[in-house]
C-alpha positions in Angstrom: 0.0 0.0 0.0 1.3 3.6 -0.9 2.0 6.2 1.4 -0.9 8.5 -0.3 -3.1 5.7 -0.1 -2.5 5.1 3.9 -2.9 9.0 4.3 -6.1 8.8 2.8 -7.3 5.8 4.9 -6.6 7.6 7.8 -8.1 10.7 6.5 -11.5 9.0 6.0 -11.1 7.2 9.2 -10.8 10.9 11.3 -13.6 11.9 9.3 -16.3 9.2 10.5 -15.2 9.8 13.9 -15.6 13.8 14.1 -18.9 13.2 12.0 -17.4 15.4 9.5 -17.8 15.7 5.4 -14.4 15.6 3.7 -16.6 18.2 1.6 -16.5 20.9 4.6 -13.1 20.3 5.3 -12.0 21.1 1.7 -13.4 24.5 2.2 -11.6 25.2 5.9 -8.2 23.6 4.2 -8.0 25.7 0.9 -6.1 28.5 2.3 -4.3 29.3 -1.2 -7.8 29.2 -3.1 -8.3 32.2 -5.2 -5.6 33.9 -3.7 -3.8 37.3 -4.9 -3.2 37.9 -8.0 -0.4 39.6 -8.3 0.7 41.3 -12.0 -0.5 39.2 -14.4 -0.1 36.5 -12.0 -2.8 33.4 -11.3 -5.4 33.1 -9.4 -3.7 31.5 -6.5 -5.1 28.0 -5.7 -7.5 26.7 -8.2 -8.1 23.0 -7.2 -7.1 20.6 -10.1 -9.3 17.4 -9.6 -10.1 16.3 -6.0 -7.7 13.0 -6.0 -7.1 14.3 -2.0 -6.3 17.3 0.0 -5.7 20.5 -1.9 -2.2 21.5 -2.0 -0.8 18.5 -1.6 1.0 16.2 -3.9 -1.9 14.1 -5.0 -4.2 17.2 -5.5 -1.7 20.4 -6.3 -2.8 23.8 -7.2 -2.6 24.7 -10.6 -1.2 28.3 -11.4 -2.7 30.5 -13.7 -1.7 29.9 -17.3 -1.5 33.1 -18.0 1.5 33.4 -15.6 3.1 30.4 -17.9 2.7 32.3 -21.0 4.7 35.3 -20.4 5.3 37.8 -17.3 5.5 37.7 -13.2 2.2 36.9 -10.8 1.8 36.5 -7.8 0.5 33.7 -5.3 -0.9 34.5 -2.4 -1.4 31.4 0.8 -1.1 30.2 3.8 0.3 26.4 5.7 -2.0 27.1 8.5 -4.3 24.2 7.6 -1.8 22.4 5.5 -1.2 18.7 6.0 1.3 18.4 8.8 3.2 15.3 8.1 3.9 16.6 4.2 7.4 16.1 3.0 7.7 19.8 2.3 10.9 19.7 0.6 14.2 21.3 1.4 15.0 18.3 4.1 12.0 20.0 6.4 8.8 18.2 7.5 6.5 20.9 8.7 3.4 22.0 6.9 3.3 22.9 3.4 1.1 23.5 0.4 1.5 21.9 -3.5 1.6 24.0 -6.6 1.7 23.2 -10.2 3.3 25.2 -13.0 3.2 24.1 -16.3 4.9 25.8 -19.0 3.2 26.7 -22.0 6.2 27.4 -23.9 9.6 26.9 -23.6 11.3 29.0 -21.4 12.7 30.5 -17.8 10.9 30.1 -14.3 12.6 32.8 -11.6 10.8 32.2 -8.0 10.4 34.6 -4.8 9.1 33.7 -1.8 7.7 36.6 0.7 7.0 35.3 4.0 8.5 35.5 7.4 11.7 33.8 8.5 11.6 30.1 8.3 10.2 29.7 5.4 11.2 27.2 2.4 10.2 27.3 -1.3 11.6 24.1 -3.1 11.0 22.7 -7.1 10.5 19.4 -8.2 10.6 17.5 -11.3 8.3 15.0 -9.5 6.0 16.0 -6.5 6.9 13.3 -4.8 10.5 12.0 -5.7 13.1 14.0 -3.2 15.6 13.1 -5.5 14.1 15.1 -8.3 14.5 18.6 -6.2 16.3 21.1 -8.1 15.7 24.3 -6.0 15.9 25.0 -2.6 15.2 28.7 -1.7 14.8 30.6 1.6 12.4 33.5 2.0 13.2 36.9 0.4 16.0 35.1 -1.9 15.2 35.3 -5.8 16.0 32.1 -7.4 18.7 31.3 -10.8 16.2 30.9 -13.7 15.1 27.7 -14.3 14.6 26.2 -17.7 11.1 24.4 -18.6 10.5 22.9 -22.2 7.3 23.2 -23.8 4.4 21.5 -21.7 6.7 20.5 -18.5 5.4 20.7 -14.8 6.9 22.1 -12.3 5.9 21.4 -8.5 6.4 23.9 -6.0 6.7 23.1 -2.6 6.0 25.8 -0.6 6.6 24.8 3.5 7.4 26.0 7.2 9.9 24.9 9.0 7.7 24.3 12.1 4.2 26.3 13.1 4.8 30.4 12.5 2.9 32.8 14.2 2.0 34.4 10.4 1.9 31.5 8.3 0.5 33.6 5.2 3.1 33.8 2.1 3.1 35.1 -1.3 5.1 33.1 -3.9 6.1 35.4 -6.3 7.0 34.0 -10.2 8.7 35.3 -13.8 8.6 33.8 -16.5 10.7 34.4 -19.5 9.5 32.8 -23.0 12.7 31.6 -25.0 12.6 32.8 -28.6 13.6 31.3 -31.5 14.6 32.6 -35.1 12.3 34.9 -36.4 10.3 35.5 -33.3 9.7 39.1 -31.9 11.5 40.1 -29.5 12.0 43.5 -27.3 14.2 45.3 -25.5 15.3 44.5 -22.6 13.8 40.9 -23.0 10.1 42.3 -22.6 8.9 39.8 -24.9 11.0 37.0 -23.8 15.1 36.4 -24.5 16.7 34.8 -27.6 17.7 31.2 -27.1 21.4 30.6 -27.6 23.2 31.3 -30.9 20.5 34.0 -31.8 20.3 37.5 -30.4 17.8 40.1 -30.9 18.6 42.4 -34.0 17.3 46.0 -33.1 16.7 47.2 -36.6 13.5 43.8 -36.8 12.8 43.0 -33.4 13.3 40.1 -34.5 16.0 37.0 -33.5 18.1 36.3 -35.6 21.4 34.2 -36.2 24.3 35.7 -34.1 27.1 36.9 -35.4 29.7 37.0 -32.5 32.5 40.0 -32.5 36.0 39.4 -33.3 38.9 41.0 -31.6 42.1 41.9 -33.8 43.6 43.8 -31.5 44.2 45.0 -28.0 46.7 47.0 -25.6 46.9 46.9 -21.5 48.3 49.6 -19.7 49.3 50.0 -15.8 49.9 53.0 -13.9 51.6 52.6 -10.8 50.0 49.8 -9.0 46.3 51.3 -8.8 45.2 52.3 -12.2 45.0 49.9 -15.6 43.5 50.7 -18.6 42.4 48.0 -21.4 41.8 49.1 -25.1 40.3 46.9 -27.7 39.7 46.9 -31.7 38.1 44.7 -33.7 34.7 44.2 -35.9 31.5 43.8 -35.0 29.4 43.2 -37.8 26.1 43.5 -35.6 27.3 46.2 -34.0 26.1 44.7 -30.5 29.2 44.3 -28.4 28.4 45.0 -24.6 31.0 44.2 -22.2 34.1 43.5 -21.7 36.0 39.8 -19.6 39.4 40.1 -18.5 41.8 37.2 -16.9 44.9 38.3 -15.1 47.8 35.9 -15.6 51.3 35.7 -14.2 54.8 35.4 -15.9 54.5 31.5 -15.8 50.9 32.3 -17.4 48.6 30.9 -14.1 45.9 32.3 -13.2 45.6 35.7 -10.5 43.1 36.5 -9.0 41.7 39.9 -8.5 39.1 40.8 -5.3 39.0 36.8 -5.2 37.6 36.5 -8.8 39.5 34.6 -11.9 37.6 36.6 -14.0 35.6 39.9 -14.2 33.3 41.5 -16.5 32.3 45.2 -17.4 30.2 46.8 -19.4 31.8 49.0 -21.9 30.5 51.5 -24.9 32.1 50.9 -27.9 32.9 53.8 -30.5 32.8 52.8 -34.4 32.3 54.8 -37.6 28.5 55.1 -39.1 28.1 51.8 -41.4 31.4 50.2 -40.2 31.7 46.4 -38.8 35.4 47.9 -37.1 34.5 49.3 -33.1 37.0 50.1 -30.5 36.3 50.6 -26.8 38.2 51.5 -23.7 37.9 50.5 -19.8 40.2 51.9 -17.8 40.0 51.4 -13.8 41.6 52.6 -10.4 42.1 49.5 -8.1 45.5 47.5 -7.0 46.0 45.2 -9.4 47.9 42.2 -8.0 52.0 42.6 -8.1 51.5 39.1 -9.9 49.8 40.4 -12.7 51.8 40.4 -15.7 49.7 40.4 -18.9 45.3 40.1 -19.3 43.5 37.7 -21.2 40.7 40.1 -23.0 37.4 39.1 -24.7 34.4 41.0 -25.7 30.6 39.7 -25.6 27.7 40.9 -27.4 24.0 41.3 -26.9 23.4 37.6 -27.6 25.9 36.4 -25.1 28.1 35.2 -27.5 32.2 36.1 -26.7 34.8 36.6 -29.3 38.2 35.3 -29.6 40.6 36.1 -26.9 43.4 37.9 -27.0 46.5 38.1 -24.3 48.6 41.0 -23.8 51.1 42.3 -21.7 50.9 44.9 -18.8 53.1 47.7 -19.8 53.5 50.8 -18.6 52.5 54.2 -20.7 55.0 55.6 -22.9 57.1 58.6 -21.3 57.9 61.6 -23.8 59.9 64.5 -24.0 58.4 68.3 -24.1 57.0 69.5 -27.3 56.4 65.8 -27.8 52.6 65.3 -28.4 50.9 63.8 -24.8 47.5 62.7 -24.0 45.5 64.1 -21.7 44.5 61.3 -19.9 47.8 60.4 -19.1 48.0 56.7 -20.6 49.5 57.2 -24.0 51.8 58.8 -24.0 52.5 60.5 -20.4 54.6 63.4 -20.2 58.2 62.9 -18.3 58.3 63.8 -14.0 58.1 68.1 -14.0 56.1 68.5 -17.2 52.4 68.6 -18.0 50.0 68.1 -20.5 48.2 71.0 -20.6 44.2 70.7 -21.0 43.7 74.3 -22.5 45.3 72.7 -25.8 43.8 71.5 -28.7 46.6 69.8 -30.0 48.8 69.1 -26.4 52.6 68.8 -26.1 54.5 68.0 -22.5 55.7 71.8 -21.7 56.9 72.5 -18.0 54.6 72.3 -15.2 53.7 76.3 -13.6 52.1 76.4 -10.5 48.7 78.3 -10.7 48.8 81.9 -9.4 46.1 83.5 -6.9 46.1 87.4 -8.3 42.9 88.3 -6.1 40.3 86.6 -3.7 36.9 87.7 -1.9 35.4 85.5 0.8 32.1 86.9 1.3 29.4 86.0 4.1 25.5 85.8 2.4 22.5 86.9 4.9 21.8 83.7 4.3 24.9 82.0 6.3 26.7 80.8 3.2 30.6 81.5 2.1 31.3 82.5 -1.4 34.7 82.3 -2.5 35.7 84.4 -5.6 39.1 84.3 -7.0 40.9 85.3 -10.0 44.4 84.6 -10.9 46.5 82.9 -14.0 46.8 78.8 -14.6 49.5 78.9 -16.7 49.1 75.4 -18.0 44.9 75.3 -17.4 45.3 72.3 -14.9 44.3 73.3 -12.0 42.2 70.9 -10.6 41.5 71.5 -6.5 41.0 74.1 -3.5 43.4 73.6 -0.8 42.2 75.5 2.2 41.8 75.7 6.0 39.4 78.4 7.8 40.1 80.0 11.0 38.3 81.6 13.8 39.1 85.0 15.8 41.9 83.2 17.8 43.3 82.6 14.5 43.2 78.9 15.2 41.8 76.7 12.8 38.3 75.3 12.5 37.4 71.4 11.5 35.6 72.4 8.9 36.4 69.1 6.9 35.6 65.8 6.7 36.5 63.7 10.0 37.4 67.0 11.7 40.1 67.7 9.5 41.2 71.7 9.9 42.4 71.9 6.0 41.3 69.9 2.8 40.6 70.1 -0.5 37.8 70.7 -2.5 37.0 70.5 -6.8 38.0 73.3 -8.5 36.6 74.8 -11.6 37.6 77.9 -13.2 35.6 80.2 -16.3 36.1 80.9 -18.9 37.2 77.0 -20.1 40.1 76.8 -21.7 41.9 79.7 -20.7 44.9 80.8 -18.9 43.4 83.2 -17.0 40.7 82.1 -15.0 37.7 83.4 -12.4 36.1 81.2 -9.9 33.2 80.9 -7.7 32.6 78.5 -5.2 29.6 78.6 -3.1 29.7 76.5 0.4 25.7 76.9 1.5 25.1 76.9 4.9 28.6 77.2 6.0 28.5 80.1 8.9 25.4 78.0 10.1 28.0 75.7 11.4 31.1 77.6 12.0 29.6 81.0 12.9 33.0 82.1 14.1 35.4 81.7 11.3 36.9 85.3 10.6 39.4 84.3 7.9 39.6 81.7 4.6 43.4 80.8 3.9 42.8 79.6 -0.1 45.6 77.9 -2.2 45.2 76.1 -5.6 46.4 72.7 -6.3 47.3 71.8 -10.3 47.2 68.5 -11.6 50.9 67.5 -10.9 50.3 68.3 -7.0 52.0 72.0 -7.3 50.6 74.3 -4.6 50.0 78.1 -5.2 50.9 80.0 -2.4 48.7 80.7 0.2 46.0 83.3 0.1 44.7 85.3 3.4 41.0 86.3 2.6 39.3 88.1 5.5 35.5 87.3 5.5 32.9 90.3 4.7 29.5 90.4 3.6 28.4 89.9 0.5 27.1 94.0 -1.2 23.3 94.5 -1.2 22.0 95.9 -3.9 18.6 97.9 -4.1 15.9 98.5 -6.3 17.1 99.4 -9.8 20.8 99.1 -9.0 23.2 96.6 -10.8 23.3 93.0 -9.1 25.0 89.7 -10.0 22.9 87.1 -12.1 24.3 84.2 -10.4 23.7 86.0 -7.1 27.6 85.1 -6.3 29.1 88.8 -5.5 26.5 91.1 -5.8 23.1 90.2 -3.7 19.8 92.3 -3.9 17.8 93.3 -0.9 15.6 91.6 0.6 11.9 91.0 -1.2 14.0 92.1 -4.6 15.5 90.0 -7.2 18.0 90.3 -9.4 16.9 89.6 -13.0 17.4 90.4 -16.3 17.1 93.6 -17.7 16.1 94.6 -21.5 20.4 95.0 -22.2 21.2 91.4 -20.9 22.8 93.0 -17.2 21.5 91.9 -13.7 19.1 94.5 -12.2 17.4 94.2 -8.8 13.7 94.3 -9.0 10.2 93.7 -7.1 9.8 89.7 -7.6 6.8 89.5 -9.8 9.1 92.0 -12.5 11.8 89.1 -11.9 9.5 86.2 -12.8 7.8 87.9 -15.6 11.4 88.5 -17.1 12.2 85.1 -16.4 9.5 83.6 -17.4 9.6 85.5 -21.3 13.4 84.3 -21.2 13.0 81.2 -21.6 12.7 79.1 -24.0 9.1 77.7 -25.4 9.0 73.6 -26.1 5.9 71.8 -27.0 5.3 68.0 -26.6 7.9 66.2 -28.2 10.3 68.3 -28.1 13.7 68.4 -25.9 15.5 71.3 -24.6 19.2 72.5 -22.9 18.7 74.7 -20.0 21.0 76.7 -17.5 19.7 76.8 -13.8 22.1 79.4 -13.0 21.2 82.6 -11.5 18.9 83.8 -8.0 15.6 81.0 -7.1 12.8 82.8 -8.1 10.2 80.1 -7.3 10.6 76.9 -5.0 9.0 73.7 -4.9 6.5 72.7 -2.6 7.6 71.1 0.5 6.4 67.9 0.1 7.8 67.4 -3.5 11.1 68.1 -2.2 11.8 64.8 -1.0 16.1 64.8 0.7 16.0 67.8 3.3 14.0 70.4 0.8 17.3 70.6 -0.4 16.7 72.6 -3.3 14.6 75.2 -1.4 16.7 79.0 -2.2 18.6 77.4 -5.2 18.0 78.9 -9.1 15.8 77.1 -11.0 16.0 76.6 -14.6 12.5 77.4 -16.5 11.0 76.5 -20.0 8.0 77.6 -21.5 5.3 74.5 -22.3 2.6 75.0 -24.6 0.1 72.3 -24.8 -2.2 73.1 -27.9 -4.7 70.4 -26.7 -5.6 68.7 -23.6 -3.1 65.6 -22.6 -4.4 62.6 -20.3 -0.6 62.2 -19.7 2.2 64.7 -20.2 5.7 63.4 -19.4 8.3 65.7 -18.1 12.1 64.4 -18.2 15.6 65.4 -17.4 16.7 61.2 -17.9 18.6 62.5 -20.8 22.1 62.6 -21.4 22.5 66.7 -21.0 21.3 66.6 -17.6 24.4 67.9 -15.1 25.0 65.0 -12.1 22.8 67.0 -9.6 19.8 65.9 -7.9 16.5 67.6 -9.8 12.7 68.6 -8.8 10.4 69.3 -11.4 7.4 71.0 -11.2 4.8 72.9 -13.3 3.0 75.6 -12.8 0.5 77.1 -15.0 0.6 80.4 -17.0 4.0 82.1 -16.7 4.3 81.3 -12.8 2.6 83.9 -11.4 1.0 82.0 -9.0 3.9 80.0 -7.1 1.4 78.0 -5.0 -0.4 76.9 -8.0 1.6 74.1 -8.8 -0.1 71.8 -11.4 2.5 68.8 -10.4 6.0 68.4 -8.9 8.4 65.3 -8.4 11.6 64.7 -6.7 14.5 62.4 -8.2 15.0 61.3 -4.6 11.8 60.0 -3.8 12.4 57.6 -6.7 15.7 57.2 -5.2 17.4 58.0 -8.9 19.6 60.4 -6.9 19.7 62.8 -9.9 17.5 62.7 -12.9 13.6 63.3 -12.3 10.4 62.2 -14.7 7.2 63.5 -13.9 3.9 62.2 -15.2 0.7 64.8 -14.8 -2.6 63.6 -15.6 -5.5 64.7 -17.0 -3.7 68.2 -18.2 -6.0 70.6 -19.9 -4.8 72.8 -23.0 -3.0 76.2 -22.4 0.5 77.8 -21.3 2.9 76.5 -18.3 5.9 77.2 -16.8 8.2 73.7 -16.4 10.7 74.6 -13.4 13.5 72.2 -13.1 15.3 73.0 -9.4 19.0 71.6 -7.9 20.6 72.2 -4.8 23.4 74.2 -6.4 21.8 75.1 -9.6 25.0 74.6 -11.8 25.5 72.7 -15.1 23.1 72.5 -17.5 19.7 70.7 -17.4 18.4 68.4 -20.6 14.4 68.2 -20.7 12.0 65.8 -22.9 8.0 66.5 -23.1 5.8 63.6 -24.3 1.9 63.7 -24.1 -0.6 62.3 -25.5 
C-alpha cells in the first residue's frame, strides 16, 4: 500500500469519527484558493481534480496559465491548515502546500518567496521523488532561472519549518519565453530572450542568427600599482558588443586572481564609424592590481551572449615623452616625463613644463543667508588646475574642522571660467557654511594643479556679501553682488542683472525662456537667484533645493493631454539631484503648482520624470530645481 493511499485511509477514518464531510473540510483547508493575484499572475489556488487534500502532492494547485505564457504573478497562501506530516521539501517536514506550474512554452521560471523567517520554497521534477529537487530557496532570496520545455510541470513546494505565528506567504514568479529565429523580440527581454546562438537584431525586433565579435587587436596599460587601462579593436558586424571579460595571468601564465575572482566583467560602450563592422572601446579602472599580474586575457561579448576570440597581452606601462612631444590628456598614451604637464587648455597638447597656478585676487564673502562664497581670479599657466586647498580659521586665529573627520584643511573641486583659458575666475559657493562655523573670521585659499603643485597661500578676511537695491546693478548668479531683501536680481532689456520687485523678476524670467511643446527636448541653465521653490512635500532629501536657481522653460500644450511626461533622464542633464514641477501660465501664482516630483523620492539620486494627468490645454511654466543650480539641465516633453 502507498503512502498517499494510507494518508487517505486515515483521512477517512478521522472523518467518521468527528462526524465530518471531507466536503467541509475542503473548504476550511483551501487556504491558497483564489488567492492574490499579483501582476499578471494566477489566481492563486484553483483545485485541479479532488484526488485528495488540496495542495498536496496528490491534489496540487494549478497556477494561472497566463502566468506560464509570459510575465511575473503572484501567489498568495497560507500552511496554516496544511497537511502536517507533508514532505515539504528542502529536508524539512512541517506543513506545506502543492503547486503546479506548467509551461506553455519553452522557457525560464525565476521564483520569490515573501514570508516570514523560516520559510522554504523548493521545485521538483516529480511531487513526490526528493531526488528530483532542483531548487531549494529561503524567503526573500530570488532564485537562478530555471529552464522548462514546452508543456513540463513544475511542483512547488511551498513549506514552514515548524508552526509560525503568520503563516501567510506570497510566492512570487517570472517567467521568460525563450525565442527562436524569427520570433519578436524586445528590449530589454520584454517579450521574452533569444535562445542561444540567436540575439535580438534591433533594426526587426526580431531573433536572428548571431554573429559573435571578433577581436584583432588590444593593448593593456598599468599605472603605478592602482590604475590599468584596457583598449580593444576589432569588428562587430552586428554592432552589438556590450561588455568586456578580463583574466589576469602571471609570468609563468597561471591564473591571478583579482578581489577573489578569476575573472571579471564590465560593461563597456564601444565607438565605431557610421556603417562600419570595425568598433573600439576602452575601460580603464583605479584598483591595486595584483603585483603578480603580468599580462590580461581580453574578450568581448555581445547582446546575444556570444564572446569573441581572446586575445593576451602584456601589462606595460605608458610611454614617457619629452616636451614638445605630443601627450595625451588622460595620461595613458603617452604621459609626459616627471616636472612636465600636458596641458588641458590645448587642442593639439605637447609635454611643456609644469607652472604652478597663481592666486592674483580673492573675496570671501558672508551671504544673509549663512553661506561662504569664495571668488578668485588669478592665471593657470598650463589650465590644470584641478582642487581648492584651504583651511578656515576663527578670531583666535586657530583653525576650525571644517572638513571631513574634523580635519582643519582639505581640498575641494575646482573649476575655473572661462574654459580653456589661462586666466581664470572662480566661484565656489559652500551653503550653509556660517550655520555651522559662525565664528570663522578668515579663509586661507591655495590652488592645487594637476601635478600636485601648490599656489601660495592666500589670506581672505570674510565680509558680507554688497546688497543691492531697487534698480541698481546686481549679480545674475547671485555670487558677488546680492539684492535686498523682497528684490530680485533679474534680467534687464540690455542682458545685465538689475534688482527688481519679484513679480518684475519672474515675468522677465518667465519670457526668457525658452518655449517647447510635446515632443520636443531642450538644454537649460539653472544658474542665477531661485525665483520660485518647490513645494515642500515634493522636495523629497531635506528640501534641499529650497533657495537654489531654478532653470524654467515655457510649455505649450495646444490640446488637452491625459498624460504629459516631463524628463531630465537625458544625457545633458548635469549630475545633480532635480525637482520638477509645473505651474501654470508664466508662474505667477507659485502656489499653484499643477504637479511636482523629486529624483529622490524615486531614489534616482539625480535625474527626475514626472507624469501629470489629465492636463487641460493652455501655457505653463516647467521649473527644473537643484541644490546648487550649476550645469546645464536636458528636458524631454511627451503627451498624448
Amino acid at each position: 500500500m502507498g503512502t498517499s493511499t494510507r494518508r487517505m485511509m486515515v483521512l477517512a477514518l478521522l472523518l467518521s469519527a468527528w462526524g465530518c464531510s471531507q466536503d467541509r473540510v475542503q473548504e476550511v483547508e483551501n487556504p491558497g484558493g483564489s488567492g492574490g493575484s499579483g501582476g499578471t499572475g494566477g489566481s492563486g489556488g484553483t483545485d485541479v481534480v479532488d484526488h485528495g487534500p488540496p495542495g498536496t502532492c496528490e491534489n496540487p494547485r494549478a497556477i494561472d496559465a497566463a502566468v506560464a505564457e509570459v510575465g511575473v504573478g503572484a501567489v498568495a497562501g497560507s500552511v496554516e491548515n496544511a497537511i502536517a506530516d507533508h514532505d515539504g521539501g528542502c529536508g524539512q517536514e512541517g506543513p506545506a502546500q502543492v503547486y503546479r506550474f506548467t509551461s506553455l512554452r519553452r522557457g525560464t521560471l525565476s521564483l520569490t518567496l515573501a514570508a516570514e523567517r523560516g520559510f522554504v520554497v523548493s521545485a521538483r521534477r516529480a511531487c513526490e521523488d526528493a531526488e528530483s529537487e532542483i531548487l531549494c530557496l529561503p524567503e526573500e532570496l530570488a532564485s537562478d532561472p530555471i529552464e522548462l520545455a514546452k508543456g513540463e510541470a513544475l511542483f512547488l513546494i511551498v513549506g514552514a519549518k515548524e508552526k509560525r505565528a503568520d503563516p501567510t506567504y506570497e510566492l512570487r514568479l517570472a517567467f521568460t519565453p525563450i525565442l527562436a529565429e524569427g520570433e519578436a523580440c524586445g528590449k530589454d527581454g520584454v517579450n521574452g530572450v533569444c535562445e542561444p546562438g540567436l540575439f535580438c537584431r534591433p533594426s526587426e525586433g526580431r531573433c536572428r542568427a548571431n554573429v559573435p565579435p571578433r577581436l584583432d587587436s588590444a593593448e593593456a596599460l598599468m599605472r603605478g600599482s592602482g590604475q590599468y587601462r584596457f583598449q580593444v579593436d576589432g569588428t562587430d558586424p552586428e554592432g552589438h558588443v556590450a561588455g568586456l571579460y578580463f583574466r589576469l595571468k602571471d609570468a609563468d601564465g597561471n591564473p591571478v586572481a583579482l578581489s577573489g575572482l578569476y575573472e571579471l566583467y564590465t560593461n563597456i560602450s564601444p565607438t565605431s564609424e557610421p556603417g562600419s563592422p570595425a568598433f573600439s572601446a576602452i575601460f580603464a579602472g583605479s584598483v591595486n592590481l595584483p603585483k603578480a599580474a603580468r599580462s590580461v586575457e581580453l574578450e568581448v561579448v555581445d547582446t546575444g551572449r556570444a564572446r569573441s576570440n581572446t586575445l593576451s597581452v602584456e601589462l606595460n606601462a605608458p610611454t614617457v615623452v619629452s616636451e614638445g612631444e605630443a601627450c595625451d590628456l588622460k595620461g595613458w598614451k603617452p604621459v609626459c616625463e616627471t616636472g612636465l604637464v600636458c596641458p588641458p587648455i590645448s587642442a593639439n597638447p605637447t609635454c611643456e613644463t609644469n607652472v604652478p597656478p597663481e592666486i592674483v585676487s580673492g573675496r570671501a564673502l558672508r551671504t544673509v543667508a549663512g553661506s561662504l562664497i569664495l571668488v578668485l581670479d588669478g592665471r593657470d599657466e598650463n589650465g590644470d588646475a584641478t582642487q581648492y586647498f584651504g583651511r578656515f580659521l576663527n578670531e583666535n586665529g586657530t583653525p576650525v574642522p571644517a572638513f571631513r573627520r574634523g580635519a582643519t584643511e582639505g581640498t575641494g573641486n575646482f573649476e575655473a571660467s572661462p574654459s580653456g583659458s589661462r586666466d581664470f575666475h572662480s566661484v565656489a559657493v559652500w551653503r550653509g557654511f556660517f550655520s555651522s562655523y559662525p565664528n570663522v573670521v578668515k579663509a586661507q585659499v591655495a590652488l592645487v594643479d594637476s601635478g600636485g603643485n601648490r599656489s601660495e597661500l592666500v589670506d581672505l578676511e570674510i565680509e558680507p556679501r554688497p546688497i543691492a537695491e531697487l534698480g541698481e546693478a546686481c549679480d545674475l548668479g547671485l555670487f558677488e553682488i546680492a539684492c535686498a531683501e523682497g528684490l530680485l536680481c533679474g534680467p534687464s532689456p540690455s542682458g545685465e542683472g538689475r534688482c527688481m520687485e519679484i513679480e518684475s523678476a519672474r515675468v522677465a524670467k518667465c519670457e526668457a525662456a525658452p518655449e517647447i511643446r510635446p515632443g520636443g527636448r531642450a538644454i537649460l541653465s539653472s544658474a542665477g537667484a531661485s525665483h520660485w521653490d518647490p513645494p515642500v512635500e515634493c522636495s523629497f532629501y531635506g528640501q534641499s533645493a529650497l533657495g537654489a536657481p531654478e532653470a524654467a522653460a515655457r510649455l505649450v500644450l495646444d490640446a488637452p493631454a491625459s498624460e504629459l511626461t516631463i524628463t531630465t533622464d537625458l544625457p545633458g542633464t548635469w549630475e545633480d539631484n532635480t525637482v520638477v514641477f509645473l505651474l501654470p501660465g508664466c508662474g505667477e501664482d507659485a502656489e499653484a503648482v499643477v504637479a511636482c516630483e523629486d529624483a529622490w523620492k524615486e531614489f534616482d539620486f539625480v535625474r527626475t520624470t514626472l507624469v501629470a494627468k489629465d492636463v487641460p490645454a493652455g501655457r505653463y511654466l516647467i521649473l527644473v530645481d537643484t541644490p546648487t543650480g550649476m550645469g546645464p539641465v536636458e528636458i524631454g516633453v511627451s503627451a498624448r
